[in-house]
Structures are given as C-alpha cells and as structure tokens.
N, CA, C and O atoms as a printed pandas DataFrame, in Angstrom:
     atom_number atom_name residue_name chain_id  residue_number  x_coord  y_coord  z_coord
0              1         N          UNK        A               1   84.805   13.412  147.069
1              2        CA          UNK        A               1   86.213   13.295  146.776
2              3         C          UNK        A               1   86.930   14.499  147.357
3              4         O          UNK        A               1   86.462   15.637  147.323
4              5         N          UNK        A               2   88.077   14.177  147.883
5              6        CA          UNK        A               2   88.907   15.603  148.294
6              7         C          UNK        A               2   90.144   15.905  147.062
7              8         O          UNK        A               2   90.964   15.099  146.623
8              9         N          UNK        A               3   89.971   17.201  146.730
9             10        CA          UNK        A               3   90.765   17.694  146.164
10            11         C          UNK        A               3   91.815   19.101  146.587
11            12         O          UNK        A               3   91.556   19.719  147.620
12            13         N          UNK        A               4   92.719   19.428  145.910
13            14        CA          UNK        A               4   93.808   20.239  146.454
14            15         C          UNK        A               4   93.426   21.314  145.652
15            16         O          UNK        A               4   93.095   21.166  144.476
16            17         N          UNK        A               5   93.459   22.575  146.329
17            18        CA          UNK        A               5   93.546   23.671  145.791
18            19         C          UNK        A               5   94.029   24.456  145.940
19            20         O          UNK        A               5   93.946   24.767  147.128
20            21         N          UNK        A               6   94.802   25.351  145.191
21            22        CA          UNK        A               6   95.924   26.547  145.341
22            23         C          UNK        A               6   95.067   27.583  145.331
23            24         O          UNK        A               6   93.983   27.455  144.763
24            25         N          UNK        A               7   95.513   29.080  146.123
25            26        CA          UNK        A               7   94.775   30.491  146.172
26            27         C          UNK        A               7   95.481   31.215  146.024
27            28         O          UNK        A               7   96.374   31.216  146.871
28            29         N          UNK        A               8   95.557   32.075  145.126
29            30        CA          UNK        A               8   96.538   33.199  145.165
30            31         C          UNK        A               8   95.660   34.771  145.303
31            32         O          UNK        A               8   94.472   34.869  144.996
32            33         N          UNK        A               9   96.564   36.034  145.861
33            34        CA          UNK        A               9   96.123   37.181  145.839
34            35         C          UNK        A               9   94.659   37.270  147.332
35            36         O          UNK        A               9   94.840   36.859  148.478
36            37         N          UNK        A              10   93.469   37.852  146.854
37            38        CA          UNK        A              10   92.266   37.934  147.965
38            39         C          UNK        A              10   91.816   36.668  148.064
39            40         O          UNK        A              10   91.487   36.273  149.183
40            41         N          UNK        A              11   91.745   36.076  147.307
41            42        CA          UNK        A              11   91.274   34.120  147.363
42            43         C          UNK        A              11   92.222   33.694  148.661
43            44         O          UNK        A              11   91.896   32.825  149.470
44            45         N          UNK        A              12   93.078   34.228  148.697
45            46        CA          UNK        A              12   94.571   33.245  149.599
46            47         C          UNK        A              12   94.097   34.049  151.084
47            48         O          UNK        A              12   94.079   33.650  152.249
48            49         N          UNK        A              13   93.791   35.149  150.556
49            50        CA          UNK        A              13   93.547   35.993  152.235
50            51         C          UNK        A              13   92.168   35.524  152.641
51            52         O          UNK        A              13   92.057   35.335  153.852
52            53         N          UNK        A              14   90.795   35.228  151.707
53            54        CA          UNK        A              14   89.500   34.387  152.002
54            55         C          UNK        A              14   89.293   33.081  152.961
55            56         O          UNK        A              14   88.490   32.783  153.844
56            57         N          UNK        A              15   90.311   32.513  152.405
57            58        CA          UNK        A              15   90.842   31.227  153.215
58            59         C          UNK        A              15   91.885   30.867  153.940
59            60         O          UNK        A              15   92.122   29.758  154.419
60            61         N          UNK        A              16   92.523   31.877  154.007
61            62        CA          UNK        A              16   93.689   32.108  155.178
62            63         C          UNK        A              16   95.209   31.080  155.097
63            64         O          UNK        A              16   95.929   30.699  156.021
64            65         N          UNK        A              17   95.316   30.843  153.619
65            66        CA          UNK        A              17   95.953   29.884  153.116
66            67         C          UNK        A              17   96.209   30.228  151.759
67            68         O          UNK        A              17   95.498   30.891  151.003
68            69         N          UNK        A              18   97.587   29.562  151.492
69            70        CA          UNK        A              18   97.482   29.431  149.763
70            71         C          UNK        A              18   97.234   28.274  149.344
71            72         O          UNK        A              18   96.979   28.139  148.147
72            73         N          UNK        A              19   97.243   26.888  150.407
73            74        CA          UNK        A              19   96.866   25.436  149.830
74            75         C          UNK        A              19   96.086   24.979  150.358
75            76         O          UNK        A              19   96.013   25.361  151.526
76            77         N          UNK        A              20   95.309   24.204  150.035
77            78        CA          UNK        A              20   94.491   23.709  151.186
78            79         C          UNK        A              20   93.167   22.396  150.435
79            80         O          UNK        A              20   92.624   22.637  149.358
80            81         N          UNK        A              21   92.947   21.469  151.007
81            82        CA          UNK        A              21   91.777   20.358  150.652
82            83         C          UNK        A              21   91.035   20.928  150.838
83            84         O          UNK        A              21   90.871   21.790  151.701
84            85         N          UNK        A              22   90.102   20.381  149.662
85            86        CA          UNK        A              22   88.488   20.585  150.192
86            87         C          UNK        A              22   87.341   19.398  149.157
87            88         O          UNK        A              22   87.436   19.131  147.959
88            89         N          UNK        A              23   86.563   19.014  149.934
89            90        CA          UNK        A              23   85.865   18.007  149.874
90            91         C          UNK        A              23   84.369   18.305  148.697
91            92         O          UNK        A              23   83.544   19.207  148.844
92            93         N          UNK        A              24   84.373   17.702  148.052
93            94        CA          UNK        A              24   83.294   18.017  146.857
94            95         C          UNK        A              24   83.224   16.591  146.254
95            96         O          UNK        A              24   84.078   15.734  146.025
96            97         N          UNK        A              25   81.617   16.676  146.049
97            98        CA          UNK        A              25   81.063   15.236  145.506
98            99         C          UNK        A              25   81.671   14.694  144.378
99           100         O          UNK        A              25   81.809   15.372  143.360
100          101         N          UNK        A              26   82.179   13.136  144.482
101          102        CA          UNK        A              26   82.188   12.586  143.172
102          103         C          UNK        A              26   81.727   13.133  141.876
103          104         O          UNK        A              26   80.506   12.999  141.804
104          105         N          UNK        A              27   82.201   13.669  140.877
105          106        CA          UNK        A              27   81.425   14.332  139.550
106          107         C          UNK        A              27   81.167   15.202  139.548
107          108         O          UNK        A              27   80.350   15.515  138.682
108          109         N          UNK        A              28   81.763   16.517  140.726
109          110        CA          UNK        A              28   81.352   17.657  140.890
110          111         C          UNK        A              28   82.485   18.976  139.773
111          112         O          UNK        A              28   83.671   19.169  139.508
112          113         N          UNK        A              29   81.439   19.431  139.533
113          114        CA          UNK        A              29   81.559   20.763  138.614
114          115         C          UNK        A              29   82.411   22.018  138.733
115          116         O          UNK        A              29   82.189   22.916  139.545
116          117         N          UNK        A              30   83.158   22.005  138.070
117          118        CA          UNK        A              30   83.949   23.718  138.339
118          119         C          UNK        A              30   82.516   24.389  139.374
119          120         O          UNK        A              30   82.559   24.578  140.590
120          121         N          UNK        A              31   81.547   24.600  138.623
121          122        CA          UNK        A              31   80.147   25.558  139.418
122          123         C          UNK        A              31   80.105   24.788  140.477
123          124         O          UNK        A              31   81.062   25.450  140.876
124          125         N          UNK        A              32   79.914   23.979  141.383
125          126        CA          UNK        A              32   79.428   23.524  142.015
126          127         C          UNK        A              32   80.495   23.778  143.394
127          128         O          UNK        A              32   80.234   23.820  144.596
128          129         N          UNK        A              33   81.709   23.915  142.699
129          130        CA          UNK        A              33   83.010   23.674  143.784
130          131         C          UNK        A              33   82.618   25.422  143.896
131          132         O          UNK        A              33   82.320   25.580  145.079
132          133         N          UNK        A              34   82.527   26.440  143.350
133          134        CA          UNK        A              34   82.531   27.620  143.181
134          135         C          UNK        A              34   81.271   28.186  144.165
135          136         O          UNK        A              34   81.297   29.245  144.793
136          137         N          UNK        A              35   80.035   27.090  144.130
137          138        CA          UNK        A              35   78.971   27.334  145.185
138          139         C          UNK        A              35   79.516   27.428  146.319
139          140         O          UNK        A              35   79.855   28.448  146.919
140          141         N          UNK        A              36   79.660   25.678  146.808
141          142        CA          UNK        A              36   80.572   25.749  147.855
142          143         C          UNK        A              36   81.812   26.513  148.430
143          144         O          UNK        A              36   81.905   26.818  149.619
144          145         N          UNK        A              37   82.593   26.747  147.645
145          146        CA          UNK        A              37   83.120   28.235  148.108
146          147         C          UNK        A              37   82.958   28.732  148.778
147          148         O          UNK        A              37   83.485   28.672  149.889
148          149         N          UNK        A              38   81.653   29.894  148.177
149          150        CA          UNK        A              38   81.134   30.932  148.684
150          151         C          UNK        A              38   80.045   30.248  150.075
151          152         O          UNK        A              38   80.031   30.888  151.127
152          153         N          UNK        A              39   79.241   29.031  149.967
153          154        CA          UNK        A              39   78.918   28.899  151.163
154          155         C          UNK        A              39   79.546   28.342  152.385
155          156         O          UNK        A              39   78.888   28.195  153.415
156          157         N          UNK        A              40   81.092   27.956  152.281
157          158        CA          UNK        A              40   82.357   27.778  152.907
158          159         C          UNK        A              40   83.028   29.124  152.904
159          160         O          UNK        A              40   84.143   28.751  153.271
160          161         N          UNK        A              41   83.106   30.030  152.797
161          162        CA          UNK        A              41   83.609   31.327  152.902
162          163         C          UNK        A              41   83.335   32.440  152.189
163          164         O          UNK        A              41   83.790   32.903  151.143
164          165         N          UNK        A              42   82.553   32.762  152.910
165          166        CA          UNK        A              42   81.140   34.299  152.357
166          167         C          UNK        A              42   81.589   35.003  152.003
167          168         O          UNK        A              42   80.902   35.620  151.188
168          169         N          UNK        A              43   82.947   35.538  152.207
169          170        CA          UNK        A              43   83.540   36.478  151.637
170          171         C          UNK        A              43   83.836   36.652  149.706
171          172         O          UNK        A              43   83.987   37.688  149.059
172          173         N          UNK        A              44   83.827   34.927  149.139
173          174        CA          UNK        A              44   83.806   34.865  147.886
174          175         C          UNK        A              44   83.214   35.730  147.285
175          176         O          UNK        A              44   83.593   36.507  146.409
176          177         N          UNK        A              45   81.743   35.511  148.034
177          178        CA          UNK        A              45   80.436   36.118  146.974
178          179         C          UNK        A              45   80.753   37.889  146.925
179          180         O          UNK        A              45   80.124   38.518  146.074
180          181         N          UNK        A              46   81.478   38.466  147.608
181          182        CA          UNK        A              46   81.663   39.810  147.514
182          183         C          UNK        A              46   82.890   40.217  146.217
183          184         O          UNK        A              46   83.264   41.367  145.987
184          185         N          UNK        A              47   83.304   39.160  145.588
185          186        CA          UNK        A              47   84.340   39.751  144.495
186          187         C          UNK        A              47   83.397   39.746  143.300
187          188         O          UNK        A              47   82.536   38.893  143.086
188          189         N          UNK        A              48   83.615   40.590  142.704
189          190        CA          UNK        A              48   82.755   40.372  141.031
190          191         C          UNK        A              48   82.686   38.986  140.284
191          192         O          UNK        A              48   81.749   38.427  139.713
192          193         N          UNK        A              49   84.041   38.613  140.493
193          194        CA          UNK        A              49   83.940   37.464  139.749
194          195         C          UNK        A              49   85.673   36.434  139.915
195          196         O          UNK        A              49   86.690   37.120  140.016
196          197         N          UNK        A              50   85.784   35.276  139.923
197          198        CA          UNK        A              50   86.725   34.627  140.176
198          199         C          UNK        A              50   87.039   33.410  139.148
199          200         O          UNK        A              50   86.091   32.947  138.514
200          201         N          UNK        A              51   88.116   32.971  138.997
201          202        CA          UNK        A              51   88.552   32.355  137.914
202          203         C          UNK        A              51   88.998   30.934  138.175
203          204         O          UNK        A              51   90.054   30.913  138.808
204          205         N          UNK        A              52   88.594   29.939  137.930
205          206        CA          UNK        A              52   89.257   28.601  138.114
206          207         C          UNK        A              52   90.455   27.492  137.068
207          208         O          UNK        A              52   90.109   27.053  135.972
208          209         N          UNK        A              53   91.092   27.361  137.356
209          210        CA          UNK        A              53   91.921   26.777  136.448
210          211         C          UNK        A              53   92.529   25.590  137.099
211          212         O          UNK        A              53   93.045   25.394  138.199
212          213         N          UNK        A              54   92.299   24.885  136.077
213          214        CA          UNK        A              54   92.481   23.016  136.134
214          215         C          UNK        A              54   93.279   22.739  135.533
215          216         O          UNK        A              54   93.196   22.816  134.308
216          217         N          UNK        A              55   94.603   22.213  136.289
217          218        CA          UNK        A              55   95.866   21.441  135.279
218          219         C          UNK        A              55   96.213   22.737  134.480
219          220         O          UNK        A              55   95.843   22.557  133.319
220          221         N          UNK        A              56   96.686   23.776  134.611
221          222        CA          UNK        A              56   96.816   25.148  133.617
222          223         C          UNK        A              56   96.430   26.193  132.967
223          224         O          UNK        A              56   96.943   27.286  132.729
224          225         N          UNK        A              57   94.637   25.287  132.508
225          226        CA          UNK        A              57   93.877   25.687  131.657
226          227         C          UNK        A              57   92.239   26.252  132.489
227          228         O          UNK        A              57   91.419   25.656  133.187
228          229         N          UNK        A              58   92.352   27.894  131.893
229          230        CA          UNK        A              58   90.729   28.398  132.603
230          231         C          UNK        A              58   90.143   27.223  132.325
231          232         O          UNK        A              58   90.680   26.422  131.560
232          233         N          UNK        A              59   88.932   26.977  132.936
233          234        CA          UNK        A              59   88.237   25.853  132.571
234          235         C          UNK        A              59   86.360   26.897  132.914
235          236         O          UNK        A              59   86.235   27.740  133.802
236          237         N          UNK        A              60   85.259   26.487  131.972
237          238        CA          UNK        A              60   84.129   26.832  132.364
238          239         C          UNK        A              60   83.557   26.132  133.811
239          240         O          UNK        A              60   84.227   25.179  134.211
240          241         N          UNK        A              61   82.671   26.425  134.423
241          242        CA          UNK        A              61   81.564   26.256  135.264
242          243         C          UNK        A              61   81.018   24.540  135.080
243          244         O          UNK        A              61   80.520   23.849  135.969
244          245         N          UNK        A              62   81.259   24.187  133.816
245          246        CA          UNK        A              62   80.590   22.770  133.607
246          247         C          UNK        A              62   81.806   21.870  133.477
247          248         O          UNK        A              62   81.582   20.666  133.349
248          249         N          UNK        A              63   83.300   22.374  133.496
249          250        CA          UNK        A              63   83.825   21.338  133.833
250          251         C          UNK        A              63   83.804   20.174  134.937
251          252         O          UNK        A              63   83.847   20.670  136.063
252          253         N          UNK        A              64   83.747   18.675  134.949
253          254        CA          UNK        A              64   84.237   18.155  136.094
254          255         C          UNK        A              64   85.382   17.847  136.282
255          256         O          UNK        A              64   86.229   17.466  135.474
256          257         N          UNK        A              65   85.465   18.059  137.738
257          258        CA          UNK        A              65   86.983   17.766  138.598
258          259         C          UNK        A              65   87.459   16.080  138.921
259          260         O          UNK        A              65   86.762   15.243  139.495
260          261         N          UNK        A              66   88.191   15.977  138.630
261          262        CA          UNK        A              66   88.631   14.944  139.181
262          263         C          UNK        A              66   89.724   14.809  140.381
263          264         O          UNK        A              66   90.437   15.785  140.613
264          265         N          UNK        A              67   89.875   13.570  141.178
265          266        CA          UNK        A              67   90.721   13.730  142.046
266          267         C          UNK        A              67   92.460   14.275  142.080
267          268         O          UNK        A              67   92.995   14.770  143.073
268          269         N          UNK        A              68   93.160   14.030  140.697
269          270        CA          UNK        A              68   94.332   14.312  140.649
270          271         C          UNK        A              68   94.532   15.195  139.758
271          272         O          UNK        A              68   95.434   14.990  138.946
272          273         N          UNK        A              69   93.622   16.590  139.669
273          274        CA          UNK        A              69   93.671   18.004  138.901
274          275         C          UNK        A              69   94.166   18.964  139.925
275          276         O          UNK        A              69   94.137   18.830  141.148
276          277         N          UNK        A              70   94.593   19.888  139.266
277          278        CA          UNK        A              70   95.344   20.678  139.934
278          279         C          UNK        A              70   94.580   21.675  139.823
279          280         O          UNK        A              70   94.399   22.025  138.657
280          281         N          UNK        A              71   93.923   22.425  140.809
281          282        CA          UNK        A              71   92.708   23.272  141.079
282          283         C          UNK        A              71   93.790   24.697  141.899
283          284         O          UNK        A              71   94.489   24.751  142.911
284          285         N          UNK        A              72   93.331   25.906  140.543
285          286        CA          UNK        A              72   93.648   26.717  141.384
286          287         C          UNK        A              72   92.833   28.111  141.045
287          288         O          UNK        A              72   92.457   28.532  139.952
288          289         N          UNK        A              73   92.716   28.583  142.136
289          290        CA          UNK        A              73   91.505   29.741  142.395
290          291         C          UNK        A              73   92.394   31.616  141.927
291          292         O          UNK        A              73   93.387   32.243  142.295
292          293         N          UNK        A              74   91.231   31.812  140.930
293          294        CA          UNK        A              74   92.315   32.970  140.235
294          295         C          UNK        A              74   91.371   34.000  140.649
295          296         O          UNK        A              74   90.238   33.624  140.349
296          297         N          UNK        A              75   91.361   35.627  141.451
297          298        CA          UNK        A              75   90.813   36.214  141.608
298          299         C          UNK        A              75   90.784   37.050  140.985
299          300         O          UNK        A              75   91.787   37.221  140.292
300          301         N          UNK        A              76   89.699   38.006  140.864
301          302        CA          UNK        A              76   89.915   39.489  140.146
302          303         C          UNK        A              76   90.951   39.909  139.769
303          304         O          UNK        A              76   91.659   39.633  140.738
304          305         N          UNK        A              77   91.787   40.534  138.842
305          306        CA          UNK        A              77   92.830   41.346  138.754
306          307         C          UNK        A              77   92.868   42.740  138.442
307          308         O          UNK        A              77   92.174   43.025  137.466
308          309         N          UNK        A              78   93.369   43.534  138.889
309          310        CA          UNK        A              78   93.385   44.897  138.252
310          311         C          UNK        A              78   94.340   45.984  138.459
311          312         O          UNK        A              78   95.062   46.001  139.456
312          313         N          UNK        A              79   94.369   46.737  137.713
313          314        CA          UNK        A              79   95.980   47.538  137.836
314          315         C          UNK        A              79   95.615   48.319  136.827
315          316         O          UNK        A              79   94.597   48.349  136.136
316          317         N          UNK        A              80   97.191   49.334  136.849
317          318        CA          UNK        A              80   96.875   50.839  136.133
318          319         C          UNK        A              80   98.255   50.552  135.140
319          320         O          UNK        A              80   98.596   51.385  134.300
C-alpha cells in the first residue's frame, strides 16, 4: 500500500522533502515502516531515536497503518 508521509526538522533534511509516498506492505507496522526507513535512508539509523504519529496521536511500533492515516515522522528534539 502507498502511504503519505510528512517530515519535519532532520527527518525533512534525511529525505530531502517534507512530503512524500512511500510504499509498505498491506498490514504493515509503525516498526516495520521505521525499518524501512532506515534501509531507504541510512541516515535514520544515526538519530537516537524518532517518533511516529498517526492521525495526531504518538502511536507504538505495533501499530498498523492504513492507507488514509496521516503519517508523520517526529525527530529528536532538543533545546536549552
């Protein structure tokens, strides 16, 4: 299934975009889209850790996606 995903902050500079499709199996998993990622753009695996949110809401690793969720990629944050 292709789904839409928003990037904001180092996520947006990873993929050289703030919107963009990307293709993940029928029934596929917050984790699974998060693999792919990183083996679609290596640079992922170098942040500590990254945040996904579906339709508004963080969502865990075992959520599944469906085609008309609103997928967006939340990176590290930090400040003084």
């Amino acid at each position: 299934m292709n789904i839409s995903i928003l990037a904001f902050g180092i996520a947006r500079d990873i993929v050289g975009q703030s919107e963009f499709d990307f293709e993940l199996v029928e029934g596929g998993t917050v984790g699974a889209l998060k693999e792919d990622l990183v083996d679609r753009y290596p640079d992922f695996a170098k942040l500590v850790s990254f945040a996904i949110a579906v339709n508004g809401t963080y969502v865990t690793d075992e959520h599944v996606l469906g085609v008309k969720d609103e997928v967006v990629i939340i990176p590290p944050v930090s400040g003084g």
